[in-house]
N, C-alpha and C positions, 0 to 999 in steps of 0.2 A: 129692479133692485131685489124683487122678490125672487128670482130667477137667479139670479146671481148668487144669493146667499145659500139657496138649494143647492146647486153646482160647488161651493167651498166647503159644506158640511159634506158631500158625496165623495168630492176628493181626501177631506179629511179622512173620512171612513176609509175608504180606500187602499188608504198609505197607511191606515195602524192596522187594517188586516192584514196587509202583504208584510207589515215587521212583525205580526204573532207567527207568521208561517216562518219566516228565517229563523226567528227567536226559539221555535216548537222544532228543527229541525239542525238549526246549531246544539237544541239540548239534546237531542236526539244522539247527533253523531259524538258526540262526547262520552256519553255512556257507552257508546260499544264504537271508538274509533278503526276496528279493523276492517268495517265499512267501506272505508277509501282508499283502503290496499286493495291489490290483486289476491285473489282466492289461494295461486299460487306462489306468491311470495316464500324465497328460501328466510329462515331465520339469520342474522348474522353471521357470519364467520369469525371466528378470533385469530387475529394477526398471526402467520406463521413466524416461528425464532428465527431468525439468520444463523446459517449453516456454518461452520466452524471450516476454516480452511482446510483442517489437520483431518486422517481418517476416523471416524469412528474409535476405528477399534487401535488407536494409536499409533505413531511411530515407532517404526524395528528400525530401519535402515537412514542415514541421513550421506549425503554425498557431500562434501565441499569443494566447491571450485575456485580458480580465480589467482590472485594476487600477496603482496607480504601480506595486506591487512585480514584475509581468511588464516593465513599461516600462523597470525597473531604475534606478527614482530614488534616488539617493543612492550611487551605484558612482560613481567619479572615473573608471575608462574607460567611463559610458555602456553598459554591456552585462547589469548585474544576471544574474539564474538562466538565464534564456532564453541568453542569447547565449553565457555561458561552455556551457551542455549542448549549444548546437548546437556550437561546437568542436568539445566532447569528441565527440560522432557523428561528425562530418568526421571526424577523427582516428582513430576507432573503424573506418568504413568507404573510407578512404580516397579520398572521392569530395566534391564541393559537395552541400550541401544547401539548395531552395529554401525560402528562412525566410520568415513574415509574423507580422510583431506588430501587432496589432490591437489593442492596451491602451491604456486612456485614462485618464490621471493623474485619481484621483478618485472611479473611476466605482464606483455599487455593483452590487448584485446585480440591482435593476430595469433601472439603465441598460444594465446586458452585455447583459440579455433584450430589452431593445428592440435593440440591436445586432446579435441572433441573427435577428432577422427582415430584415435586408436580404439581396437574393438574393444579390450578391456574397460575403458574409458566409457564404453556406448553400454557395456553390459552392466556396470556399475551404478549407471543414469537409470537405467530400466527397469532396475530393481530398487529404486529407492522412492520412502513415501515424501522424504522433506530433501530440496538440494537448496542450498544457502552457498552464491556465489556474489563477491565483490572483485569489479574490473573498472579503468579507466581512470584511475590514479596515477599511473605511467605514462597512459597514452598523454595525458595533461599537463600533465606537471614536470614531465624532460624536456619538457617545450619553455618551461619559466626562464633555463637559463640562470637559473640558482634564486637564491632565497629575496635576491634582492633588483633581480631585471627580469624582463617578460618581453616574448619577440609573440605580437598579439597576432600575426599572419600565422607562423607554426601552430600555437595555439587554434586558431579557426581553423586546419586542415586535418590538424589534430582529432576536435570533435566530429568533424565530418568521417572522417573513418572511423571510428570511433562507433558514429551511429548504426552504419552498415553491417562492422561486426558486432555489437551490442542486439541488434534484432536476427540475428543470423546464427547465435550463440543460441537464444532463448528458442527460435525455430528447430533448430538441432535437438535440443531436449525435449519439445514436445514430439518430435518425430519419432522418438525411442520412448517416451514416456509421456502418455496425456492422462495422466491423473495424479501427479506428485506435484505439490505444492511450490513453488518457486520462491524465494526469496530474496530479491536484490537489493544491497548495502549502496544504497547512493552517497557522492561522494560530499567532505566537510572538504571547509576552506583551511590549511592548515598555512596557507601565508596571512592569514586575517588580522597579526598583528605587526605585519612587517611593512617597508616599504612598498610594495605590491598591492598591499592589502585591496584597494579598490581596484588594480588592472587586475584583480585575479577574480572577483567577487561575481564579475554576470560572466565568465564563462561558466563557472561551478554553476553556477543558476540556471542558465540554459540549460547546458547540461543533464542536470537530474530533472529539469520538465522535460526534455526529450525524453529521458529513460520510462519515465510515468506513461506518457502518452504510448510508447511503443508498446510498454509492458499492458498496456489497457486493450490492447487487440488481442492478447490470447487469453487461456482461461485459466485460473488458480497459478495469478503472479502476482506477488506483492512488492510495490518498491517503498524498503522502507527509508524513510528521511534521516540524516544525523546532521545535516548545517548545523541548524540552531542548538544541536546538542557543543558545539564548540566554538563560537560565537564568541567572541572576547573572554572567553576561559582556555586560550591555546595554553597557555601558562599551568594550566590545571589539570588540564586532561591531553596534553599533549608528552609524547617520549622525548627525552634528550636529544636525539637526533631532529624537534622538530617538524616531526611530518608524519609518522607514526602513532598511535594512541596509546597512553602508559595503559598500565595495569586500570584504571580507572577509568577511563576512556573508554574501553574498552568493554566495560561491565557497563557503561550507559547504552551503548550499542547495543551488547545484550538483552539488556531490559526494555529495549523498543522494540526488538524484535519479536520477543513473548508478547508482548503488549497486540502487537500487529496478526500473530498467529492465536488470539484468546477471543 
């Protein structure tokens, strides 16, 4: 017993010497914690800003391609998305910006690509910092069959070329031009409140996820969204013909596309 009680005071001892050394060595490293780093340890870095799409030193030259809706048909001032966002860069940079609009009421995805191949066309691309082009409004939407039937086979053959020249377009510009910012106007549902409204609904939706995903393989392209910009406000922001953006419409377009390039 006497033996015993020797051995439970020894461990006691023991066990409170080995907690004064933790206790003497946790206060230790507290007072000067760089102890348990490496010697060479860099100091933090602070987060780099995210790089502004646009050049430094601004936009001079802006190109527009594509279809009515860069032409800005159906605006009562004649100036649709293109001409309010060159404004807003004037404004932004305080300086003129040399515009060209090259859109041709109508046109689809093949006629832009033959249009891509005039050399004027190529030299125009290659000197510009900002090109802001919308297509595939035609290739779509001639396949509805009017405002109020939809042939859904036209339509799926429709986006499948579509897609081929929509990535073929964007390949074309970087070929002449790999540092000018891109801007693609994806497309809104403009039968959204008619009888069509849901056969028309997942092709537009496919559709501009296709444009996204394509546009995500090259570098300095933005696809910017307008669905939801027209969403049960056709009525609001739609032109008399319909299918078109009023003057209204038109300035919301606008204003995402700053939004998109800030």
């Amino acid at each position: 017993m006497r033996t015993s009680g020797q051995l439970l005071w020894r461990t006691a001892g023991l066990l409170s010497f080995l907690s004064f050394l933790l206790f003497a060595v946790g206060f230790v490293l507290a007072m000067n914690p760089h102890q348990l780093a490496p010697s060479n340890t860099a100091p933090p870095t602070q987060a780099s800003k995210p790089a502004t799409p646009l050049p430094e030193s601004g936009v001079h030259k802006v190109v527009a391609l594509g279809d009515s809706l860069t032409r800005g048909a159906g605006d009562a001032n004649g100036q649709g998305y293109v001409g309010l966002v060159r404004q807003a860069l004037e404004k932004k940079n305080g300086q003129p910006i040399t515009f060209t609009n090259l859109a041709i009421n109508g046109q689809e995805s093949t006629n832009l690509l033959s249009q891509m191949s005039q050399q004027q066309v190529k030299t125009l691309l290659s000197e510009a910092d900002l090109i802001l082009f919308t297509i595939g409004g035609n290739d779509l939407f001639r396949q509805t069959g009017g405002l109020y039937s939809i042939e859904k086979e036209k339509v799926a053959a429709a986006i499948k070329g579509l897609t081929t020249n929509y990535e073929e377009i964007i390949r074309q510009i970087r070929s002449v031009n790999k540092d000018a910012t891109i801007v693609y106007t994806s497309l809104y549902n403009p039968f959204g409140d008619t009888e069509t409204g849901l056969d028309t609904i997942k092709p537009v939706l496919d559709w501009n996820n296709t444009a996204s995903q394509i546009a995500a393989r090259y570098p300095h392209v933005i696809v910017v969204p307008t669905y939801d910009l027209f969403v049960r406000k056709e009525q609001a922001y739609l032109y008399t013909d319909h299918f078109h953006p009023n003057t209204e419409g038109y300035a919301r377009i606008a204003t995402r596309i700053m939004q998109a390039l800030e």
